[in-house]
N, CA and C atoms as an extended XYZ file, in Angstrom:
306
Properties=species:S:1:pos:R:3:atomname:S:1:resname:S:1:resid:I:1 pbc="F F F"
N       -53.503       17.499       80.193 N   UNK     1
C       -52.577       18.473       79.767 CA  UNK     1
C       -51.637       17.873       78.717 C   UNK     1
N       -51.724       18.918       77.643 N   UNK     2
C       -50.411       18.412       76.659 CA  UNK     2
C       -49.258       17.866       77.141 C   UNK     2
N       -48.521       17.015       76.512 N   UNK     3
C       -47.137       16.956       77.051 CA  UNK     3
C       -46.005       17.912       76.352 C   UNK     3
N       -44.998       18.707       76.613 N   UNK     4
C       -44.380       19.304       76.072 CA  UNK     4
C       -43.506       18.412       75.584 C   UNK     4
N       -43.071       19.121       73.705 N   UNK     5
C       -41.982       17.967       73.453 CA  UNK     5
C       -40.522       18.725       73.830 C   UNK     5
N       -40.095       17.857       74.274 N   UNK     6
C       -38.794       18.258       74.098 CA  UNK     6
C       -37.716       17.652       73.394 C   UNK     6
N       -36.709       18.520       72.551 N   UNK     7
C       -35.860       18.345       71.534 CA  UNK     7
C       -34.632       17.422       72.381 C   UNK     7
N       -34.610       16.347       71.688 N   UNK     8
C       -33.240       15.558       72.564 CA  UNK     8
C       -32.388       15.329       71.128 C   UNK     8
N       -31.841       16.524       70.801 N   UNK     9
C       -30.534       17.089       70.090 CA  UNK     9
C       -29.445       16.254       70.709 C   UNK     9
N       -28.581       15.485       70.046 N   UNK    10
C       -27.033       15.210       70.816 CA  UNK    10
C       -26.645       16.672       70.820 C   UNK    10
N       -25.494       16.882       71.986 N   UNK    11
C       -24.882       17.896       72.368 CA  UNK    11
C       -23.842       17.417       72.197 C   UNK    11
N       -22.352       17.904       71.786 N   UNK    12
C       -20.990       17.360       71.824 CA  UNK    12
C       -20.491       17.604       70.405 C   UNK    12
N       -20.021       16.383       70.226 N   UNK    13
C       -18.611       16.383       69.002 CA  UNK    13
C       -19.653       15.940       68.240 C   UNK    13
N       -20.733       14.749       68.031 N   UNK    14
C       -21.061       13.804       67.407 CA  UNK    14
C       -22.523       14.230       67.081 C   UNK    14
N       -22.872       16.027       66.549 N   UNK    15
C       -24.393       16.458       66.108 CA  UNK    15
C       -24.553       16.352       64.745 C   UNK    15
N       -25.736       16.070       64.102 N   UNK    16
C       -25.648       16.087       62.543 CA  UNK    16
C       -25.245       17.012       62.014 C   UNK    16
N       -25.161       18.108       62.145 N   UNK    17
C       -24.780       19.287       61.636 CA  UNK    17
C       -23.101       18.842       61.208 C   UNK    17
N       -22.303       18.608       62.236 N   UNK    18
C       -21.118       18.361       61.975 CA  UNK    18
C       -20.467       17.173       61.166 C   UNK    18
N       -21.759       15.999       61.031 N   UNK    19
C       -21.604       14.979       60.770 CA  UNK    19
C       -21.313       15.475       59.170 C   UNK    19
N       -22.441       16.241       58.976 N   UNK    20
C       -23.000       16.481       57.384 CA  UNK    20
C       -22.099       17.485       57.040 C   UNK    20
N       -21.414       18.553       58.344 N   UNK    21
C       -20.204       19.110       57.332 CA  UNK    21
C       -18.816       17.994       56.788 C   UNK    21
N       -18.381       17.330       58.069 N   UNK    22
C       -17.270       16.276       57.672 CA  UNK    22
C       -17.903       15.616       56.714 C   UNK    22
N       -19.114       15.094       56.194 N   UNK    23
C       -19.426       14.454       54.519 CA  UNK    23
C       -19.338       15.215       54.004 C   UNK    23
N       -19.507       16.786       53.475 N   UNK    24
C       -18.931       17.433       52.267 CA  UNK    24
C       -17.909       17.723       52.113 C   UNK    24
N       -17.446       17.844       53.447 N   UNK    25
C       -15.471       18.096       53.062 CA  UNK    25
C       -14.858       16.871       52.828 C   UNK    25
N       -15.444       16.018       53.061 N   UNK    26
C       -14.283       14.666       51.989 CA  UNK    26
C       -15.036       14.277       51.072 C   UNK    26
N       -16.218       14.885       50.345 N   UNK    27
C       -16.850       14.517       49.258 CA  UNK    27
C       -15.780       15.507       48.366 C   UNK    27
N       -16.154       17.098       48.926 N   UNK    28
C       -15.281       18.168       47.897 CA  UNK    28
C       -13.860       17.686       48.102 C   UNK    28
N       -13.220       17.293       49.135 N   UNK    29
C       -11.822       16.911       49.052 CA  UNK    29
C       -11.485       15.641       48.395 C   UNK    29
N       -12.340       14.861       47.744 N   UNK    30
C       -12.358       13.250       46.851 CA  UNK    30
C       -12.275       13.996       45.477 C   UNK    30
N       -13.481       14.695       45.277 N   UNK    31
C       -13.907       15.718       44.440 CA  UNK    31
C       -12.359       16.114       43.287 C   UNK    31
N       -11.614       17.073       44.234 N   UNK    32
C       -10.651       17.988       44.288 CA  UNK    32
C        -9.398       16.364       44.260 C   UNK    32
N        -9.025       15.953       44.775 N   UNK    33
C        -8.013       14.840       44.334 CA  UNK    33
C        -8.402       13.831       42.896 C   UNK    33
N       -10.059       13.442       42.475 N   UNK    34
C        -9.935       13.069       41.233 CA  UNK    34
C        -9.656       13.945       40.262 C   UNK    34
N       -10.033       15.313       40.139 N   UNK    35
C        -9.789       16.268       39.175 CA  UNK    35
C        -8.328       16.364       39.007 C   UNK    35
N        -7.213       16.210       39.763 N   UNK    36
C        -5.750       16.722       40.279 CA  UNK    36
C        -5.067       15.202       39.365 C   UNK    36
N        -5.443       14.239       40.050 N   UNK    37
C        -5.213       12.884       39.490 CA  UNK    37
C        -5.264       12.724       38.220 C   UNK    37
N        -6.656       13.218       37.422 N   UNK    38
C        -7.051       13.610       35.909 CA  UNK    38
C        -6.303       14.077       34.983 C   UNK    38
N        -5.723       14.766       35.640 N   UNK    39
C        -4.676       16.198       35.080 CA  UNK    39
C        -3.440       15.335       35.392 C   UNK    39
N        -2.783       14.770       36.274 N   UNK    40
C        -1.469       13.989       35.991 CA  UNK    40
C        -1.721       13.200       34.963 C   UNK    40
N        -3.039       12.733       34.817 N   UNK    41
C        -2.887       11.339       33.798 CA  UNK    41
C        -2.538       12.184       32.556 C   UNK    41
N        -3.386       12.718       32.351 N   UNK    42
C        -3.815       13.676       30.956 CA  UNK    42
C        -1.756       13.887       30.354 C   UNK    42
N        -1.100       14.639       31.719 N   UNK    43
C        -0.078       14.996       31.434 CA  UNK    43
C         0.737       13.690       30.852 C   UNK    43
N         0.885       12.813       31.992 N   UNK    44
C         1.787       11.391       31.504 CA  UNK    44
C         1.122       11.208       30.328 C   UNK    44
N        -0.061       10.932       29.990 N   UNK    45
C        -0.203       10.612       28.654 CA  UNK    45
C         0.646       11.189       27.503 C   UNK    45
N         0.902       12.597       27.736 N   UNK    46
C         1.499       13.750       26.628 CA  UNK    46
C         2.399       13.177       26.712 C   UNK    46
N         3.390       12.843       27.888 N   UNK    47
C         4.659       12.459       27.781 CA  UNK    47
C         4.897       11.411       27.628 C   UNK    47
N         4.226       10.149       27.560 N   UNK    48
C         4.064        8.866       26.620 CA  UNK    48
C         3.981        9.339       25.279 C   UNK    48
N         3.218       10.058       24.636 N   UNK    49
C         2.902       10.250       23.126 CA  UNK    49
C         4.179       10.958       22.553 C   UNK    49
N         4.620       11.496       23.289 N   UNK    50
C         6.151       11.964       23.356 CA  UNK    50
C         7.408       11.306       22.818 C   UNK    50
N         7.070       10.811       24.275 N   UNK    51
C         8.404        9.608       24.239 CA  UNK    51
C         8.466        8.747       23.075 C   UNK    51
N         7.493        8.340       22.781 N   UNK    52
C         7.071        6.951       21.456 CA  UNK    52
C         7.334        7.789       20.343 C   UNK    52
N         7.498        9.382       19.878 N   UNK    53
C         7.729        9.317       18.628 CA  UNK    53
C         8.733        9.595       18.598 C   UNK    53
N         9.736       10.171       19.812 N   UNK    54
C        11.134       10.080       19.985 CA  UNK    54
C        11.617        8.758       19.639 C   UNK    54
N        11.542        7.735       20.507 N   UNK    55
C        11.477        6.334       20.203 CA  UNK    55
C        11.068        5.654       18.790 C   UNK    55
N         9.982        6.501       18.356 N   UNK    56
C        10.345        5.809       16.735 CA  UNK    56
C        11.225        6.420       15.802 C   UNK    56
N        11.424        7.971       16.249 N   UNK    57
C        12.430        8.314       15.267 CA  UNK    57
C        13.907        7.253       15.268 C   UNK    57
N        14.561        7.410       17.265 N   UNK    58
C        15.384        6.659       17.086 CA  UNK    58
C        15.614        5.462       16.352 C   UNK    58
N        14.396        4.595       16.699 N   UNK    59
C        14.702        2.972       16.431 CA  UNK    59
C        14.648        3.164       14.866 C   UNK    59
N        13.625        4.371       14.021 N   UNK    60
C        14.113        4.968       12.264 CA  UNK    60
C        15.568        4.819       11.908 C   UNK    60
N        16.364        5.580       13.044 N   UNK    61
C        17.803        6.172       12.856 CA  UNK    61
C        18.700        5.008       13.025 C   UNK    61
N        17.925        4.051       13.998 N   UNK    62
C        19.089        2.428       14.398 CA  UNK    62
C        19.172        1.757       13.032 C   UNK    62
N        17.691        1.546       12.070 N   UNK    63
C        17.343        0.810       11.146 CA  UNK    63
C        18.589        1.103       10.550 C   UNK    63
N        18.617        2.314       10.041 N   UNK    64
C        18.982        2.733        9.218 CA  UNK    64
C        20.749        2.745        9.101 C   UNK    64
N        21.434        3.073       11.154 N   UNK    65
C        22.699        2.814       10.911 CA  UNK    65
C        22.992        0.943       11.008 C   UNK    65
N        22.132        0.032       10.679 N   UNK    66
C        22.451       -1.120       10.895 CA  UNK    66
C        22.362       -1.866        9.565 C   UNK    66
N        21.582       -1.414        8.848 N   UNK    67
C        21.592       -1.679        7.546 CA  UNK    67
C        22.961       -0.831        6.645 C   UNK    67
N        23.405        0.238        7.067 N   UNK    68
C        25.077        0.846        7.073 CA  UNK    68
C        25.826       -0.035        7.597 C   UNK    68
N        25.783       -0.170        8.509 N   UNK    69
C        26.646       -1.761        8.873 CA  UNK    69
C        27.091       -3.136        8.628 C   UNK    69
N        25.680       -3.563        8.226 N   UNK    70
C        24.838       -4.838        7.378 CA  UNK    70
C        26.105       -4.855        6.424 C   UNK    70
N        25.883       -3.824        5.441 N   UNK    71
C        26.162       -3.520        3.873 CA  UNK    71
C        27.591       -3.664        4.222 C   UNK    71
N        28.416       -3.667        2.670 N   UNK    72
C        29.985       -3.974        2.511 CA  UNK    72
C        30.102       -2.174        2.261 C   UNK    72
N        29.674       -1.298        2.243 N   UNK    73
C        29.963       -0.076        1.485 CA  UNK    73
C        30.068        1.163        3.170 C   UNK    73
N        31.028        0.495        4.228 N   UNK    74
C        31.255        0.690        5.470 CA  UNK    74
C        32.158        2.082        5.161 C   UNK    74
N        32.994        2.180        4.251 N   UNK    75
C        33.811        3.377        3.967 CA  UNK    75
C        33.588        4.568        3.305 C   UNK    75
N        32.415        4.203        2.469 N   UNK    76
C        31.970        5.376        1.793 CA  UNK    76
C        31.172        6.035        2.828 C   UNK    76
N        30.354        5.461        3.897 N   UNK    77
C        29.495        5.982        4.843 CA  UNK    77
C        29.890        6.841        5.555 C   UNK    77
N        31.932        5.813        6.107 N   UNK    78
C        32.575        6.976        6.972 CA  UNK    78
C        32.635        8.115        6.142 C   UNK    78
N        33.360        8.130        4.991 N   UNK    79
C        33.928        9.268        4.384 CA  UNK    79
C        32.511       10.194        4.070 C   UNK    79
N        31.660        9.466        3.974 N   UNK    80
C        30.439       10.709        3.296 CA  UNK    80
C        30.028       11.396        4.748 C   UNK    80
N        29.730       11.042        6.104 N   UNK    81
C        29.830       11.769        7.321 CA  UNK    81
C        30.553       12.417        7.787 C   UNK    81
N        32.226       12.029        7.667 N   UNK    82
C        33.287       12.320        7.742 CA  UNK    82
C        33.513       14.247        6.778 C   UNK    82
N        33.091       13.969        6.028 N   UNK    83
C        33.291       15.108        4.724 CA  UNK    83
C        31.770       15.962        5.160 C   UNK    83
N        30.583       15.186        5.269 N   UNK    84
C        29.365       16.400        5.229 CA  UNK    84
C        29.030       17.011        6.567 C   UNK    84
N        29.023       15.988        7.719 N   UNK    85
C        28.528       16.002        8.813 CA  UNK    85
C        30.025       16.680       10.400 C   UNK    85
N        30.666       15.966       10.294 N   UNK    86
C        31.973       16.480       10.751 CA  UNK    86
C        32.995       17.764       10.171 C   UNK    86
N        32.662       18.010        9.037 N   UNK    87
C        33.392       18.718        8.574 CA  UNK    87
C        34.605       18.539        8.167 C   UNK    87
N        35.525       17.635        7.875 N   UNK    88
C        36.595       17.105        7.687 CA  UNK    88
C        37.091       17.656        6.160 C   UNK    88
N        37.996       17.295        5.709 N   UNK    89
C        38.330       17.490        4.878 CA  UNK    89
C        39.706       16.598        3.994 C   UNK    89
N        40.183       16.411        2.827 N   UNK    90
C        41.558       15.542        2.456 CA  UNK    90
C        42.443       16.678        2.573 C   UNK    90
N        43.751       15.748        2.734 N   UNK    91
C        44.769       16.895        3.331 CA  UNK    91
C        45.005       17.609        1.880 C   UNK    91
N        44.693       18.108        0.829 N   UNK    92
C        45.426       18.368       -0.593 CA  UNK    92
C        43.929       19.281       -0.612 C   UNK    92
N        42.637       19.176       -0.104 N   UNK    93
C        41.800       20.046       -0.412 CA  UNK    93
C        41.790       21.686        0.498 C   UNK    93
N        41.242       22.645       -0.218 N   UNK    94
C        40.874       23.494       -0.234 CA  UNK    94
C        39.157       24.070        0.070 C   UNK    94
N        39.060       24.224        1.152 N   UNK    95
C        37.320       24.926        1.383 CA  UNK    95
C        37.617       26.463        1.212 C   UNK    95
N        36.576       27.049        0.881 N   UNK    96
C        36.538       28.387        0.729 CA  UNK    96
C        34.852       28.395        1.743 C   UNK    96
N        35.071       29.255        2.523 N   UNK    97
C        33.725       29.433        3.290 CA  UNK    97
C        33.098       31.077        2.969 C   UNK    97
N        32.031       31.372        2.768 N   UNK    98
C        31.374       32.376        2.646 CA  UNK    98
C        31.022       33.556        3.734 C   UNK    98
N        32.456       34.379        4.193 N   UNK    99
C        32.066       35.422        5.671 CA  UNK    99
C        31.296       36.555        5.389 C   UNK    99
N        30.716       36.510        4.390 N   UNK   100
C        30.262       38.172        4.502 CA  UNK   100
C        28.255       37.537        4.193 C   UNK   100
N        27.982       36.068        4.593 N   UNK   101
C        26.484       36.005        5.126 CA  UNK   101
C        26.656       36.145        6.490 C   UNK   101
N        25.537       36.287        7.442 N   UNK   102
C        25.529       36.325        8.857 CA  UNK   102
C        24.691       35.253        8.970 C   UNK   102
C-alpha cells in the first residue's frame, strides 16, 4: 500500500508565508527610506549651492569694503554712502523730491 504523504507545514508564528511577507515589508520599507533620504540630500544640496553664492557675494562685498579701508580715501567713501545710500544731506543743501510719481 502507498504511503500517504503528509504535509508537515510549521503551524505558528514562524510559516513561510509570513516569513516572505516580513521580507517585503522591510525590503519596500528600505525601499521607501532610500528614496526619502535621496530627496533630503537632493534638498541640502540646493541649500549648499545656495549658501556658497550667498557666501561669495558676501566675501565680493568684504573684498571690496577692505580694500575701502586699505586705501587713504576713507572720507570720500563715508561721504559718498553717507549722501547716496543713507540719504543724508550738508546742512546749507536743498533736496527737492518728486511727489506726484507713485
Amino acid at each position: 500500500m502507498p504511503r500517504k504523504r503528509t504535509s508537515r507545514r510549521k503551524k505558528g508564528l514562524f510559516n513561510r508565508g509570513l516569513v516572505r511577507l516580513a521580507a517585503v515589508a522591510v525590503i519596500i520599507g528600505c525601499t521607501v527610506l532610500l528614496i526619502a533620504t535621496e530627496k533630503d540630500c537632493r534638498e541640502k544640496e540646493e541649500q549648499i549651492t545656495a549658501l556658497q553664492s550667498k557666501i561669495d557675494v558676501f566675501e565680493t562685498e568684504n573684498a571690496e569694503l577692505q580694500r575701502v579701508l586699505d586705501s587713504d580715501d576713507k572720507d570720500a567713501y563715508m561721504e559718498k554712502v553717507a549722501l547716496e545710500e543713507r540719504g543724508y544731506a550738508y546742512p546749507d543743501e536743498r533736496r527737492f523730491y518728486d511727489t506726484t510719481r507713485d
